[in-house]
BALUMLO-802321 format. One line per field, with one value per residue (C-alpha): residue in three letters; x, y, z; residue number from 1. Coordinates in steps of 0.5 Angstrom, whole numbers, padded with zeros to 4 digits. Example, Ala and Ser with C-alpha at 12.3 -4.5 7.8 and 13.67 -1.06 7.14 Angstrom:
residuo: [Ala, Ser]
X: [0025, 0027]
Y: [-0009, -0002]
Z: [0016, 0014]
num: [1, 2]
***
This chain:
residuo: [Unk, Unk, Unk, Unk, Unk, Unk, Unk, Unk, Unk, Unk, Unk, Unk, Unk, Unk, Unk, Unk, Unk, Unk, Unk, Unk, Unk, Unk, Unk, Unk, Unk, Unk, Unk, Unk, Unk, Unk, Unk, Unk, Unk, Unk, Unk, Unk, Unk, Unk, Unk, Unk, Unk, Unk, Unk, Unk, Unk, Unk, Unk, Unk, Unk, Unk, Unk, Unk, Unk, Unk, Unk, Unk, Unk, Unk, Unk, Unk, Unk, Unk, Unk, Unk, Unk, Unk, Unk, Unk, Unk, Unk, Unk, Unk, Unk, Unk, Unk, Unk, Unk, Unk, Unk, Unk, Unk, Unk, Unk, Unk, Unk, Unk, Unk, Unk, Unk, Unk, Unk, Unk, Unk, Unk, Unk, Unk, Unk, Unk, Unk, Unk, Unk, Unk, Unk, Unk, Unk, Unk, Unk, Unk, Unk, Unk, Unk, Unk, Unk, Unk, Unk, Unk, Unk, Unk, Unk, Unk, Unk, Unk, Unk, Unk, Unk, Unk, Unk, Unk, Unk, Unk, Unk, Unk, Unk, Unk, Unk, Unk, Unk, Unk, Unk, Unk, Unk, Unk, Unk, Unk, Unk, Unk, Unk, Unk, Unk, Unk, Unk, Unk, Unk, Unk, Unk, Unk, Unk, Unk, Unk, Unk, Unk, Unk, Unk, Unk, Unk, Unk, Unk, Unk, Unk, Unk, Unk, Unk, Unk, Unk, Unk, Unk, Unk, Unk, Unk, Unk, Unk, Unk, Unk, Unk, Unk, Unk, Unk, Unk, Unk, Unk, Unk, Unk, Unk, Unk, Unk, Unk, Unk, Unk, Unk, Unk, Unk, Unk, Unk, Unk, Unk, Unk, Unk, Unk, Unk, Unk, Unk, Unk, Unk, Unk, Unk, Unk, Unk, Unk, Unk, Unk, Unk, Unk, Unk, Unk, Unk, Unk, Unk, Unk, Unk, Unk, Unk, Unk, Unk, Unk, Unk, Unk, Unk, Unk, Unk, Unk, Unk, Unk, Unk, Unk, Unk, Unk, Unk, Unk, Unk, Unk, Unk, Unk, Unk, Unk, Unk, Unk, Unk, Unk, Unk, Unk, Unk, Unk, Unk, Unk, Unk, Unk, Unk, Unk, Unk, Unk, Unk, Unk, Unk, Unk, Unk, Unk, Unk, Unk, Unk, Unk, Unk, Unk, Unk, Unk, Unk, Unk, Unk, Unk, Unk, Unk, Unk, Unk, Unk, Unk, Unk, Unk, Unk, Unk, Unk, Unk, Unk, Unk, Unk, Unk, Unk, Unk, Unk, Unk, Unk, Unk, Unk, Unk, Unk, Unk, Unk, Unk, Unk, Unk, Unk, Unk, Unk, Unk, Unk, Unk, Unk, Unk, Unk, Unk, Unk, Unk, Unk, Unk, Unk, Unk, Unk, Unk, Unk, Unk, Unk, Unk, Unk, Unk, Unk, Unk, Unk, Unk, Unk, Unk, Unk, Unk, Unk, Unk, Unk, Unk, Unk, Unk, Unk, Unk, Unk, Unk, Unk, Unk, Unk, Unk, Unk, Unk, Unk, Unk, Unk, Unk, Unk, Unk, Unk, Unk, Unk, Unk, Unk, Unk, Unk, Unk, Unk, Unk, Unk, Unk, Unk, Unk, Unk, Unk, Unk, Unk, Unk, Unk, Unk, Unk, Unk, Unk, Unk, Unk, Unk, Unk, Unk, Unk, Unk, Unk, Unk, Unk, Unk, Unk, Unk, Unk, Unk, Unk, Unk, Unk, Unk, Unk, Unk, Unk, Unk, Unk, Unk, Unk, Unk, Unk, Unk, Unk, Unk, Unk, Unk, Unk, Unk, Unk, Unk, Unk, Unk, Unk, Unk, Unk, Unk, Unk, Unk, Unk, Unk, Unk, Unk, Unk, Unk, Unk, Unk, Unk, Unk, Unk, Unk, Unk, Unk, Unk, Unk, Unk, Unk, Unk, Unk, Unk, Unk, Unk, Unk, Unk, Unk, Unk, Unk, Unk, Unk, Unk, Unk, Unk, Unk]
X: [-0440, -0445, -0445, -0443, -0437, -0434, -0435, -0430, -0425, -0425, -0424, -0418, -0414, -0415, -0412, -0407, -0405, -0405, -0400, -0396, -0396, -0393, -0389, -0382, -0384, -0384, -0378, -0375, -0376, -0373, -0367, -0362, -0360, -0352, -0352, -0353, -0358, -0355, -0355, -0360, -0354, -0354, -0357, -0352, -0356, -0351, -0352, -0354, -0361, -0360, -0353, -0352, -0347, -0343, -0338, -0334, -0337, -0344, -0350, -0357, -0363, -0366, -0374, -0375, -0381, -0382, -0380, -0372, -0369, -0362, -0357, -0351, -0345, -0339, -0334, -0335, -0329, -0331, -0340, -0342, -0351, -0355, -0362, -0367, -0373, -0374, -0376, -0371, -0363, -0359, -0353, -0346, -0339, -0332, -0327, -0327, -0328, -0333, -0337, -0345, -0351, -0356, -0362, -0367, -0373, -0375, -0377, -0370, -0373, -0368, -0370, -0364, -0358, -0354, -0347, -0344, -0339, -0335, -0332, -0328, -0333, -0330, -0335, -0332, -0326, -0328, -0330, -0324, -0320, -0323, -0322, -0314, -0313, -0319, -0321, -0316, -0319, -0318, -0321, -0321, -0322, -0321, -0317, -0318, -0316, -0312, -0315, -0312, -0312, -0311, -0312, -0308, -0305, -0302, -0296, -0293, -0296, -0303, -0301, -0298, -0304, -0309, -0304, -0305, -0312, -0313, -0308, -0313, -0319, -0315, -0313, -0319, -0318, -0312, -0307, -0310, -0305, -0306, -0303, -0302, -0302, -0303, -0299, -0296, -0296, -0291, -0284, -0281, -0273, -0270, -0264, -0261, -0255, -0251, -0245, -0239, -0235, -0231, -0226, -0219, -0216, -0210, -0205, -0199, -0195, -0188, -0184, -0178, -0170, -0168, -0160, -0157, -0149, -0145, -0137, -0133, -0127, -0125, -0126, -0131, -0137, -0142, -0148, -0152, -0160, -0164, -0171, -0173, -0181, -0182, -0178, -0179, -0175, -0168, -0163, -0157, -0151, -0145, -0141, -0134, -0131, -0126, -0124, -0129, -0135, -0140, -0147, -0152, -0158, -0163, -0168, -0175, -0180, -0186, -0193, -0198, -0205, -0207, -0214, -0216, -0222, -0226, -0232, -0234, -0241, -0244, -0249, -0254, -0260, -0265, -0271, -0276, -0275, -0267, -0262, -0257, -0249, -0243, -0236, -0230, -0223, -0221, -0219, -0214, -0211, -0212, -0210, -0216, -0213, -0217, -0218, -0214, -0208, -0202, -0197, -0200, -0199, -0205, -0207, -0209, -0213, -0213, -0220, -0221, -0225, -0226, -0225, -0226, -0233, -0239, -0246, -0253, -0259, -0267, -0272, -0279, -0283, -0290, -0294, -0293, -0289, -0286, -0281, -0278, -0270, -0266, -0259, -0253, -0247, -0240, -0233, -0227, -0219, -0213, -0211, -0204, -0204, -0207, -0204, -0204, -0198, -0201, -0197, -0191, -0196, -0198, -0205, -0207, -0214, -0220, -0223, -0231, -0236, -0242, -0250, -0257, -0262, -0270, -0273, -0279, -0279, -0281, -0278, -0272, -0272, -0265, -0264, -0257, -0253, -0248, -0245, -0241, -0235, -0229, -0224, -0217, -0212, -0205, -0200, -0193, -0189, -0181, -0177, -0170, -0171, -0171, -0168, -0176, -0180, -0176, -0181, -0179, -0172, -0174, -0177, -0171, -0170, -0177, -0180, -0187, -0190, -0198, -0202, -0211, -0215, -0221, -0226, -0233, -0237, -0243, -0247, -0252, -0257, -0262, -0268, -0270, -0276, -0273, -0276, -0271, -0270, -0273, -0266, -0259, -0255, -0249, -0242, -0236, -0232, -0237, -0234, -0227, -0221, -0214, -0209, -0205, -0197, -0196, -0201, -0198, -0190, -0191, -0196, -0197, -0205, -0207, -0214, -0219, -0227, -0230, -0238, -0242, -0245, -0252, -0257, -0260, -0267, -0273, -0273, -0277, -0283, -0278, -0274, -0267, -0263, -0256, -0250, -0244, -0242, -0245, -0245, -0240, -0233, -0226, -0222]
Y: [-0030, -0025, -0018, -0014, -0018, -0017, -0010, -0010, -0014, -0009, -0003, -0007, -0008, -0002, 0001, -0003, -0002, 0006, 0005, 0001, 0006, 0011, 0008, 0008, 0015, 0016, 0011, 0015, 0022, 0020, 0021, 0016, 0014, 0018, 0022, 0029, 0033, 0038, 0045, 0048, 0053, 0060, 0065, 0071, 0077, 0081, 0088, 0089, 0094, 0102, 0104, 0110, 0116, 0121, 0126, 0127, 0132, 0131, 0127, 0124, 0122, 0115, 0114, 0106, 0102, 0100, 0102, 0099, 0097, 0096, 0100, 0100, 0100, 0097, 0102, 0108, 0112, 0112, 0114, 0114, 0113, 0118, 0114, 0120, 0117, 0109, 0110, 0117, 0115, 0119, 0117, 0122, 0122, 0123, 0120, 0116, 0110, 0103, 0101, 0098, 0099, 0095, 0096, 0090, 0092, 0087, 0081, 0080, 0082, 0086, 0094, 0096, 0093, 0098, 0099, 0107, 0110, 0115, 0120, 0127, 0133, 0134, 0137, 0144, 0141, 0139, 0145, 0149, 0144, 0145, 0153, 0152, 0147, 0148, 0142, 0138, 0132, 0130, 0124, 0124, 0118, 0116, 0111, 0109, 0117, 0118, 0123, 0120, 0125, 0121, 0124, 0129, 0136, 0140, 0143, 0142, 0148, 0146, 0139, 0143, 0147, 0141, 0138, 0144, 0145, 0136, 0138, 0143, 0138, 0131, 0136, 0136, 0128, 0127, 0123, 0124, 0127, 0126, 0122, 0125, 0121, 0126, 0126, 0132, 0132, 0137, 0136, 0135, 0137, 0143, 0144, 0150, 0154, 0158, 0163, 0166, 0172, 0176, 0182, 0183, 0189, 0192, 0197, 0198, 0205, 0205, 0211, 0213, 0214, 0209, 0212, 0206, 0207, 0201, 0199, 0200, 0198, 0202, 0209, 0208, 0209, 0203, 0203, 0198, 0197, 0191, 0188, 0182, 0178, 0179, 0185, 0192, 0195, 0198, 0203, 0203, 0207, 0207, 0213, 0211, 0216, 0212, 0205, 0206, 0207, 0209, 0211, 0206, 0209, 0205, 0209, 0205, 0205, 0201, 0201, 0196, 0193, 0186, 0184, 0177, 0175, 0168, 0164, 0158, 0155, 0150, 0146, 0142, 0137, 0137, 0135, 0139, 0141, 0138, 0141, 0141, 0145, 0146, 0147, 0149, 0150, 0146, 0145, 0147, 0144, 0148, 0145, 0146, 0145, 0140, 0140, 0134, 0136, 0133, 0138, 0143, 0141, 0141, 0136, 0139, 0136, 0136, 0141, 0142, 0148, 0150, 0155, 0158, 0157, 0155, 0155, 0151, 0152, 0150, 0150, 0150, 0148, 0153, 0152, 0149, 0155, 0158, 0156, 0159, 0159, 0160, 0160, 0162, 0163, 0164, 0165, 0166, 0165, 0164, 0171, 0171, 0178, 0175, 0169, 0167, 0162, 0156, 0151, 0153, 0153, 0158, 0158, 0163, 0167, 0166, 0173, 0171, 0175, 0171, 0172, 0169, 0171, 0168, 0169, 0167, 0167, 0162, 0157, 0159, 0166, 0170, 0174, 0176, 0178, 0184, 0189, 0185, 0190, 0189, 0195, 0196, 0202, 0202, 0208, 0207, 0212, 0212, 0218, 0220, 0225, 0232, 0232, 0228, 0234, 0239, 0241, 0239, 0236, 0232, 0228, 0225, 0222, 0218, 0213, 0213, 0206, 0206, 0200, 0200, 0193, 0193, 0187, 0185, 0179, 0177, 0172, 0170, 0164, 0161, 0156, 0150, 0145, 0139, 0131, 0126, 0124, 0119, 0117, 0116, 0122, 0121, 0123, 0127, 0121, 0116, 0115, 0117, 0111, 0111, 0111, 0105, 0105, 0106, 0112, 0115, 0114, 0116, 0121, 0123, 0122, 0124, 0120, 0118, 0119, 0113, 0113, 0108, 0109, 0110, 0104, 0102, 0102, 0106, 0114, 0117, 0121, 0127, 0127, 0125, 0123, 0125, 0124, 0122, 0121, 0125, 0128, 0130, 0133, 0133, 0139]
Z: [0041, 0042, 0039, 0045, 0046, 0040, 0040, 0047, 0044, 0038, 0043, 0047, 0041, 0038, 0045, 0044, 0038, 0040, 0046, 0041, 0035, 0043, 0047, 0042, 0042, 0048, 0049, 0043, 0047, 0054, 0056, 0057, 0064, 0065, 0060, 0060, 0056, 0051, 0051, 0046, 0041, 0042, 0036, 0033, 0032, 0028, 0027, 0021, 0021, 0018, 0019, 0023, 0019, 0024, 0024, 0030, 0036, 0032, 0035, 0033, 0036, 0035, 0037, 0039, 0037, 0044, 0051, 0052, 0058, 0056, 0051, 0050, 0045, 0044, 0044, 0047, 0045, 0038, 0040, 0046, 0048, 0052, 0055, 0055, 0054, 0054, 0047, 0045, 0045, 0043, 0040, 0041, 0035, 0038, 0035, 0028, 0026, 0026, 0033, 0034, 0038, 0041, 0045, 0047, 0051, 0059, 0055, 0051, 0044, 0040, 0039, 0035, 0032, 0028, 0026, 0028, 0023, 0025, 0019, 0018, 0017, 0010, 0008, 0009, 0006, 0000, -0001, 0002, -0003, -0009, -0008, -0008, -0012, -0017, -0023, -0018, -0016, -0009, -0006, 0002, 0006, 0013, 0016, 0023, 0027, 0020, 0014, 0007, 0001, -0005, -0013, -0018, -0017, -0021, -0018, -0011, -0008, -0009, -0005, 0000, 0001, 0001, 0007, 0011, 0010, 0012, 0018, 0021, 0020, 0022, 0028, 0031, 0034, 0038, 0035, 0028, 0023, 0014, 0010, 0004, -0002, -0008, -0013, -0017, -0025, -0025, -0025, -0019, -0021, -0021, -0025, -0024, -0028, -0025, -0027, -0022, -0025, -0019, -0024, -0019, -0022, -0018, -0019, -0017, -0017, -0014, -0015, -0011, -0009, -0004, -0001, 0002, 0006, 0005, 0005, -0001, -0003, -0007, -0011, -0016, -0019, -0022, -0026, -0027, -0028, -0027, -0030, -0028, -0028, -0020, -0019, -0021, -0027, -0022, -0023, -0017, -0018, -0013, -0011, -0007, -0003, 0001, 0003, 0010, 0005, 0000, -0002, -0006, -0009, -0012, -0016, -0017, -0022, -0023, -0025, -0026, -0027, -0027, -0029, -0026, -0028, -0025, -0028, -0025, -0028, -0023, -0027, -0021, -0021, -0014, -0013, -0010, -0003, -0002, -0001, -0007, -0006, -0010, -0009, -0013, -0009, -0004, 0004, 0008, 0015, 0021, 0027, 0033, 0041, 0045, 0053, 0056, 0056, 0060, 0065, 0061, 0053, 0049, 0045, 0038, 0032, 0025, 0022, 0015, 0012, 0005, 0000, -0007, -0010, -0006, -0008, -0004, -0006, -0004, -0009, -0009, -0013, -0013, -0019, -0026, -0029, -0022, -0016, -0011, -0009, -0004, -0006, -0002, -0006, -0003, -0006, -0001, -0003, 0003, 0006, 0008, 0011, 0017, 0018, 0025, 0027, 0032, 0034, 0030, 0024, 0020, 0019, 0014, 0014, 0009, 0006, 0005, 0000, 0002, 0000, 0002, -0001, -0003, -0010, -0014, -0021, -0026, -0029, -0035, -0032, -0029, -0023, -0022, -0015, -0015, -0011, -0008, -0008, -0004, -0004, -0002, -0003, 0001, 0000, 0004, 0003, 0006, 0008, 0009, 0015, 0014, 0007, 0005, 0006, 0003, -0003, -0010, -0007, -0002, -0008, -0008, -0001, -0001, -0003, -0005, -0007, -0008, -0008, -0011, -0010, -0013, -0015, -0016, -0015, -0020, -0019, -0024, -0022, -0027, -0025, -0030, -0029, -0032, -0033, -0034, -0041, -0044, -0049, -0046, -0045, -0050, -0047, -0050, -0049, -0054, -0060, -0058, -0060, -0058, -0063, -0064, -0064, -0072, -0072, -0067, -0068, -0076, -0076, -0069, -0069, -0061, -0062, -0066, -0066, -0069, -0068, -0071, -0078, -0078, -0078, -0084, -0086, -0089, -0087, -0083, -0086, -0082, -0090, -0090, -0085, -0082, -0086, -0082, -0075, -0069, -0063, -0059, -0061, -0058, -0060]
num: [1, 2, 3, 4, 5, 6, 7, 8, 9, 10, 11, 12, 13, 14, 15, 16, 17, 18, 19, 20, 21, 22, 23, 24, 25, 26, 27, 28, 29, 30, 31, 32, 33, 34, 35, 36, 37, 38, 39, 40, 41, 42, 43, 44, 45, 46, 47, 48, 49, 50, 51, 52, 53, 54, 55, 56, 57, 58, 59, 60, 61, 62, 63, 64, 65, 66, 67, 68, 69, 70, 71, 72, 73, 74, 75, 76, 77, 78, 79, 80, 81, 82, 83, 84, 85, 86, 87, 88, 89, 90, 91, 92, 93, 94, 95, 96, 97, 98, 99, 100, 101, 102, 103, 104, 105, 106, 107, 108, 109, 110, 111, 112, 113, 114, 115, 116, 117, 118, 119, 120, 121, 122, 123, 124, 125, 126, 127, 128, 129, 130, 131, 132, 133, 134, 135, 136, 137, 138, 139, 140, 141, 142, 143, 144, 145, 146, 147, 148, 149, 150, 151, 152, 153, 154, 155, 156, 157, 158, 159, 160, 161, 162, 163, 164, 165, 166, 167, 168, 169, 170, 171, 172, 173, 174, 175, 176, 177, 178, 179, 180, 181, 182, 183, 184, 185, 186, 187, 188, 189, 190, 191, 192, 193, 194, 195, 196, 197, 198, 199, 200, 201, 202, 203, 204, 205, 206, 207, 208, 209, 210, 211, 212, 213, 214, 215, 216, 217, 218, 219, 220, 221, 222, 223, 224, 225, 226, 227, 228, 229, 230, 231, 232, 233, 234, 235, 236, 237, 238, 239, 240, 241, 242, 243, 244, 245, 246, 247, 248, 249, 250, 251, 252, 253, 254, 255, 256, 257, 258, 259, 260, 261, 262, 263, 264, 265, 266, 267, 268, 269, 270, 271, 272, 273, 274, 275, 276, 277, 278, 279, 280, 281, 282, 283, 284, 285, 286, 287, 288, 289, 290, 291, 292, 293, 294, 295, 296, 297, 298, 299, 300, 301, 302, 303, 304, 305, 306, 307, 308, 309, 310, 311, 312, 313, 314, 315, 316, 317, 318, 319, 320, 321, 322, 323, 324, 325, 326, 327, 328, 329, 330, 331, 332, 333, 334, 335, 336, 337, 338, 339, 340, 341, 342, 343, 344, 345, 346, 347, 348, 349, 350, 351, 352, 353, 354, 355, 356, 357, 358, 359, 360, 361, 362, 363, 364, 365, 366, 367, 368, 369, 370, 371, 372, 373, 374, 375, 376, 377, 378, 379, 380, 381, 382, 383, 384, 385, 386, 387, 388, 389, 390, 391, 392, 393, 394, 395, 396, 397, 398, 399, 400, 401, 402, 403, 404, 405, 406, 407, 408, 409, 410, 411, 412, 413, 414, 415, 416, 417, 418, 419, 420, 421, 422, 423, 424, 425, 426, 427, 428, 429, 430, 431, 432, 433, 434, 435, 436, 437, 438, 439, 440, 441, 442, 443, 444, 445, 446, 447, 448, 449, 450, 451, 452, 453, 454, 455, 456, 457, 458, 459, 460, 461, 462, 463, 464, 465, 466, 467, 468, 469, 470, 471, 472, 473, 474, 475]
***
């Protein structure tokens, strides 16, 4: 074969070779008849450049790479964009909280991808907290359109005070308000101790001849006198003149003082800010007329108002020694001298001394409230006519009764910041045993007190320790 046709062989099936090694590529890469060609899978650009730090109603500048054509931002209510230039945006803060910015020029590349955090100005507040609560450490963070404020004060003033100044901040968004988180490292219960003294001192004077004409049987005279608990001491003679009649004289003499003295002593627990209230008396009925009445008879209801000693009080705890207190102390007692009759009903008055009074004063102090003073003096004086005003002997045709009320309220109230104990509070009844029936027939025991012995063990490095039984004991 001539060496010329055996090149061209050579070549044909080279060539053949080279389409077969391509041809299941091709195969490979076309497509199949009925089925469609899958869509390439879309690509995420998160937003994860330099973030953008703004605080409300403040703004920045942003200068792009390369001129953009499109910028927006997901939520406009937190920042909204302003296009200057095509490379200037400017970004703008208005209420709190996380958005993103995109900006991508005309071939679709992206220019900016960055979060946007809108927070509080606290700037100035750190600084205004810092003031009124100094070495406290309070930590402001945000939360949505919220302001937080976390850490440790040292009295509830300072956290009311840093209340204020965050509500002034947070303000300035709508809708926002604080949430206040701070805790206080001073006690936040207020015990307070109160004493009531009201002196009543009455005098009663009663001197006179009381001339009477009544019938008698007989002519006699009689002598008789009469002293009994509630009655004055009397002397009554009788001159009988005839069977018609006789004249009776009572002759009374009465001099009196009474010394009442009342002592309630209120012992309260509240926390701060509430509102905690006494009373030492009772209730009395009165019946209240109601509309709606039938052929014009009312219907009447059953009202109940209280009396005797009262007491309200509301502290506020201002720092760690001081508290101010708003105490309200009222002592009132039933007035039947100006009862009114309802319903065939007596209902008596109330006579009231009442006081409502602010203070500051720090804890373990006393203030007092006195002057409450209520004078009554009455003179009654009963006449026979003409012969009562003649001088020195008409003293014996009248009756001169003098009455003289005088009393006082003093109120003492004493503040205390307490913590609660660490140990169970012992009672008077612990240890207090009932007599059995042997004990208290043959000899007349009432009760017994039968606390436990003291535990057994090494002593403390105190010393010794206590001998016998303790704590309360009833007498």
């Amino acid at each position: 074969m001539p060496a010329s046709k055996c090149l061209a062989l050579a070549i044909t099936a080279m060539a053949i070779g080279l389409a077969a090694l391509a041809f299941p590529a091709r195969i490979a890469a076309a497509p199949a008849r009925g089925r469609p060609v899958p869509a390439a899978t879309a690509r995420l650009i998160p937003a994860t450049g330099q973030p953008i730090a703004l605080t409300v109603n403040q703004g920045t500048l942003v200068r792009l790479a390369r001129p953009a054509s499109t910028v927006f931002v997901a939520d406009p209510d937190i920042a909204d964009v302003q296009v200057k230039s095509p490379e200037l945006v400017y970004i703008t803060a208005k209420s709190p909280g996380t958005t993103v910015i995109y900006a991508v020029d005309a071939a679709n590349n992206v220019l900016l991808n960055a979060p946007v955090r809108v927070g509080f100005d606290v700037s100035g507040l750190r600084r205004s907290l810092q003031q009124v609560a100094p070495g406290a450490a309070i930590a402001t963070d945000t939360a949505g359109a919220d302001l937080v404020l976390t850490g440790m004060v040292a009295d509830a003033g300072q956290a009311e005070k840093a209340q204020a100044l965050a509500a002034a901040v947070a303000a300035q968004v709508k809708g926002g308000k604080v949430i206040n988180r701070l805790t206080v490292a001073t006690p936040n219960q207020v015990n307070l101790r109160v004493k009531i003294a009201e002196v009543d001192r009455n005098i009663v004077k009663e001197l006179g001849i009381n001339w009477e004409n009544v019938p008698s049987v007989s002519n006699s005279v009689t002598f008789s006198t009469s002293n009994g608990v509630t009655t004055p001491a009397t002397t009554v003679f009788e001159i009988g003149k005839d069977v018609a009649g006789a004249v009776q004289a009572t002759i009374s003499a009465l001099a009196t003082e009474g010394l009442i003295t009342l002592l309630a002593e209120p012992n309260l627990t509240t926390v701060n800010g509430q509102t905690a209230s006494f009373l030492a008396g009772g209730q009395i009925p009165y019946e209240v007329a109601q509309p709606g009445g039938v052929a014009g008879s009312a219907i009447y209801t059953i009202q109940w108002q209280p009396y005797g000693v009262q007491l309200a009080f509301t502290p506020t705890i201002v720092d760690a020694n001081h508290l101010s207190l708003k105490v309200a102390p009222a002592v009132s007692e039933l007035d039947y001298a100006h009862a009114v009759t309802i319903n065939n009903v007596l209902e008596p008055a109330l006579t009231i001394r009442q006081a409502t009074t602010t203070v500051e004063l720090a804890s373990g102090q006393s203030f007092a409230l006195a002057g409450l003073l209520l004078h009554d003096t009455s003179q009654d004086i009963s006449k026979v006519p003409w012969l009562g005003d003649i001088p020195v002997l008409g003293a014996l045709f009248r009756s001169n009764s003098f009455n003289n009320n005088e009393s006082e309220l003093v109120v003492i109230v004493t503040p205390y910041l307490v913590r609660p104990p660490a140990v169970a509070a012992a009672a008077p009844t612990d240890g207090f045993e009932a007599p059995h029936d042997a004990q208290q027939v043959l000899f007349g025991d009432t009760w017994r007190r039968g606390l436990p012995a003291p535990a057994r063990g090494a002593v403390g490095a105190g010393g010794g320790g206590l001998i016998g039984p303790a704590g309360f004991r009833l007498d």
